[in-house]
N, C-alpha and C positions, 0 to 999 in steps of 0.2 A: 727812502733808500738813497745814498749817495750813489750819485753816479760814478763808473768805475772811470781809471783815468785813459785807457785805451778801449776803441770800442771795436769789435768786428766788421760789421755792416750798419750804413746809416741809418736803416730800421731797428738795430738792437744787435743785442750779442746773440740772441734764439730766435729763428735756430740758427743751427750752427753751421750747415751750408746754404748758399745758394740756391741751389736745386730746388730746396724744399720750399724756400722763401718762393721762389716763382710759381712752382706747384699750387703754393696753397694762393695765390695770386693770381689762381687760373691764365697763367701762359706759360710760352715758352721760350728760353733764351740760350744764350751761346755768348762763347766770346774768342777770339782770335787774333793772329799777327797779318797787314796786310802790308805786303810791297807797295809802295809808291814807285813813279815811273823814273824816278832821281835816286832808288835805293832804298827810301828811310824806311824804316820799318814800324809801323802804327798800327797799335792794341785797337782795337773793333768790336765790339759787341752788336746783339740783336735783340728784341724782342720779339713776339710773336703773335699771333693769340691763336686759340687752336682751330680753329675755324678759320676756312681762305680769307683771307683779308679785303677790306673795301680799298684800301689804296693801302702806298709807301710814304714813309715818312725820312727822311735825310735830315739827321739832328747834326747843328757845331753849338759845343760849348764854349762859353767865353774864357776871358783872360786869366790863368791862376787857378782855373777849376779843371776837372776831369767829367769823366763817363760815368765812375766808376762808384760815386757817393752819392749827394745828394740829387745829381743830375738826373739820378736814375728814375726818379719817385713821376717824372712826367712822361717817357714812353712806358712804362710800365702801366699808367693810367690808359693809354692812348693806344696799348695793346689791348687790353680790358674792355676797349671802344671800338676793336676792330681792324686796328689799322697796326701792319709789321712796319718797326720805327729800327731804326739803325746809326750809329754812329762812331766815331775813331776819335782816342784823342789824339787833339794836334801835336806838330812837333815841338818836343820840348814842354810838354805836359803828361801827366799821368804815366800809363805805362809805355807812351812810345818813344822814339828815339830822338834823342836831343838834349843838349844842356838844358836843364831845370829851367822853364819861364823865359828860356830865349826862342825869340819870333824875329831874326835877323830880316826876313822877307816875305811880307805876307803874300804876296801873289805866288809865291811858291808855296803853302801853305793852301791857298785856293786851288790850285795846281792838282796837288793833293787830296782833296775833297772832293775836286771832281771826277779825279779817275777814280776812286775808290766809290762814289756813289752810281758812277754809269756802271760799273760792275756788278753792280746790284738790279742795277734796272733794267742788264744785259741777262736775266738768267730767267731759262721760261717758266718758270712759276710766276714770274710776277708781268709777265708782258700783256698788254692792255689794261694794265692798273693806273690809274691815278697818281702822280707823285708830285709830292710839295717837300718844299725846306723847311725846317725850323730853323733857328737861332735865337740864341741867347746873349745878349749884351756884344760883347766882340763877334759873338759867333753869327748875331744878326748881321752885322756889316759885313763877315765874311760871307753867307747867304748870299747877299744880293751882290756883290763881287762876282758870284759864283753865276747870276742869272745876266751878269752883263753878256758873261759868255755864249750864252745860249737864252736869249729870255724864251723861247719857242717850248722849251725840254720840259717845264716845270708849270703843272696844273696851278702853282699858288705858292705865296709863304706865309708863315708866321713867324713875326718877330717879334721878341719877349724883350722889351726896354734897348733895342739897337744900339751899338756902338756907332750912329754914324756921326757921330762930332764928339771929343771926349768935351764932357761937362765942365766949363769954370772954376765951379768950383772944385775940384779933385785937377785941373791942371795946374803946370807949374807957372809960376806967374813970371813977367820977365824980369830981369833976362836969362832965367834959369834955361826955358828952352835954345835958345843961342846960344849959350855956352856948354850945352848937353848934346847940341849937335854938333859943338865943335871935337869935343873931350870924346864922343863917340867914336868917332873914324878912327882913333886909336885903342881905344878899350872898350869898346862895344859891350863887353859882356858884366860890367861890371856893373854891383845890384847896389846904385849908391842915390837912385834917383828921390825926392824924397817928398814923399805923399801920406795920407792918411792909411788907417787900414782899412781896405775898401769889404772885408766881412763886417768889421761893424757897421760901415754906411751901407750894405747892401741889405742883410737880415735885421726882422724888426720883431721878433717874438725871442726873448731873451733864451729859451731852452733847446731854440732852435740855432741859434748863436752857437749854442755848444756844441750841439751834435756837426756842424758846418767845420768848426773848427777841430774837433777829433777826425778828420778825413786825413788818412797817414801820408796821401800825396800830394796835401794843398801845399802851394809854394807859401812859405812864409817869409822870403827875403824881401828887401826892398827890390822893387823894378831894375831891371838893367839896363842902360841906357841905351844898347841897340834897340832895344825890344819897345821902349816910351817914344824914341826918335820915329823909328817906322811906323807907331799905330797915329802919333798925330800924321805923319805923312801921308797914310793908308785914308785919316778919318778925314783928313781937310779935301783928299782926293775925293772922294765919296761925297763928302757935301757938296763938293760942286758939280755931280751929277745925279742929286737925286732926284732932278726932273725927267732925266732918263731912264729910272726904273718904269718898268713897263707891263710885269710881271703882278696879275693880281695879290694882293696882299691882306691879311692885319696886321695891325702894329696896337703893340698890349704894351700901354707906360705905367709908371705911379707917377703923379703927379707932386710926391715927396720924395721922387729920386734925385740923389745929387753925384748920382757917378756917372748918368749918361742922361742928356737932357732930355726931359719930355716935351720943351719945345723945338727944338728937333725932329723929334717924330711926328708931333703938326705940319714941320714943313716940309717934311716924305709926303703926311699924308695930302697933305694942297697940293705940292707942285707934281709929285708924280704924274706920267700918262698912261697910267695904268687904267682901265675903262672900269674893273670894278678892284674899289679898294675898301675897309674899314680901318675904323680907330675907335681904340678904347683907351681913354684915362681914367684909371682907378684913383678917386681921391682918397691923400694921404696913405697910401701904397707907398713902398722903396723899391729901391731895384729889382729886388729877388721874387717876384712875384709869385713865383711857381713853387715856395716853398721856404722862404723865408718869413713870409706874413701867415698870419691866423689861419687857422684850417679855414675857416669862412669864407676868407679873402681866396683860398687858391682854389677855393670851390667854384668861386664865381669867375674866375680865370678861368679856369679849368672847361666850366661850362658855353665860356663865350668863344675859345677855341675847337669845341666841340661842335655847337651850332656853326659856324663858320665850315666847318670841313663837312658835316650833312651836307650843305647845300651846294657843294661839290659831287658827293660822294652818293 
């Protein structure tokens, strides 16, 4: 059967609400607008499972992506497992406020994740829970941004392929960035920057390629060059403290990713002084681990984030 050319939800067109999609998913979910403490106003969803929860989970999704598609397929599992996962898209993603794909400030962006996540962890249903970050790709380095803050607040993370260095190969070579920082301070917003398309280097099962790409929010522009200026700004920042992450962690790469290096997440995993950490490289993996590779692949993903938080939980 051909596939139709719009699709409803990343699971299929049936059924036809959500509600029922979660229902037969055995959880439960919600979704809403949250104030940030600057105004903005950020789309938030929850899952649940229906049983009190062994902990909290605090998801960011990366650069270009939302809450609201494909991202959804891993708290929805990790509801299923126990555990109530939550997350907002950032500004200038998905349904919250902001120009399409512009990230003019990422510490305001952390800013924002973290009042919206202590909010969560301020309400007494969940007080004496457990609570860990996730992140994904950008949303990994924002994570641990997020633990420089407080490394004390958060039992753990996991990070799904980190943005903490962007990859070689997917950066711009020089002197494009010099003259993108230059060109920026005047047109910051403008989507001219020029790279590959990081859906096809990220997803590796061709069918999945497509349903990734029918997501009605994905930004499809070229980068803007406020938004490439600030993340090499944010990611060289970062690399030069990831001996200061301190925060137990894993860090989940493919070691066929080329949009955020896996040897990078080697060098979280050495130098951190975190007392317990893990690493996993998936060989021949790509970025998108959690749903871009073969069911197989994200089972085993799936599973090695799963053991990791029992022994928490």
């Amino acid at each position: 059967m051909e596939e139709p050319q719009e699709r409803l939800h990343f699971w299929g067109n049936e059924p036809v609400s959500e509600e029922e999609y979660y229902e037969a998913q055995g959880i439960l979910a919600s979704k809403s607008f949250y104030t940030s403490p600057r105004g903005l106003s950020l789309f938030t969803r929850s899952w649940l499972p229906l049983s009190p929860p062994r902990g909290i989970i605090c998801m960011v999704h990366g650069y270009g992506n939302d809450i609201s598609w494909t991202f959804q397929s891993t708290p929805i599992f990790l509801a299923q497992m126990g555990f109530a996962c939550f997350a907002l898209d950032l500004e200038g993603h998905g349904h919250s406020q902001g120009l399409r794909a512009f990230v003019p400030n990422v510490d305001l962006v952390v800013d924002d994740c973290f009042s919206f996540f202590n909010s969560i962890k301020e309400k007494s249903e969940y007080h004496g829970l457990p609570s860990f970050l996730f992140g994904e790709s950008m949303g990994g380095a924002i994570c641990l941004l997020i633990q420089f803050r407080d490394p004390k607040a958060w039992k753990g993370a996991i990070l799904a392929a980190p943005m903490c260095k962007i990859s070689e190969s997917v950066k711009p070579k020089w002197p494009i960035p010099q003259i993108l920082t230059f060109v920026a301070k005047f047109v910051p917003t403008l989507p001219i920057v020029p790279t590959a398309d990081l859906l096809d280097k990220s997803v590796k099962v061709a069918e999945k390629k497509i349903i990734a790409g029918k997501n009605p929010m994905r930004y499809r522009g070229k980068p803007r060059l406020g938004t490439v200026v600030e993340l090499l700004r944010i990611t060289d920042y970062l690399h030069s403290r990831l001996s200061d992450v301190s925060l137990p962690f894993i860090v989940l790469h493919g070691s066929a990713d080329v949009v955020t290096d896996p040897d990078v997440s080697r060098t979280l995993y050495e130098t951190a002084k975190s007392e317990n950490k893990s690493i996993k490289i998936y060989e021949g993996m790509m970025h998108s681990l959690l749903f871009g590779e073969t069911n197989e692949n994200v089972e085993i993903v799936r599973r090695d984030i799963l053991l990791w938080l029992n022994n928490w939980c």
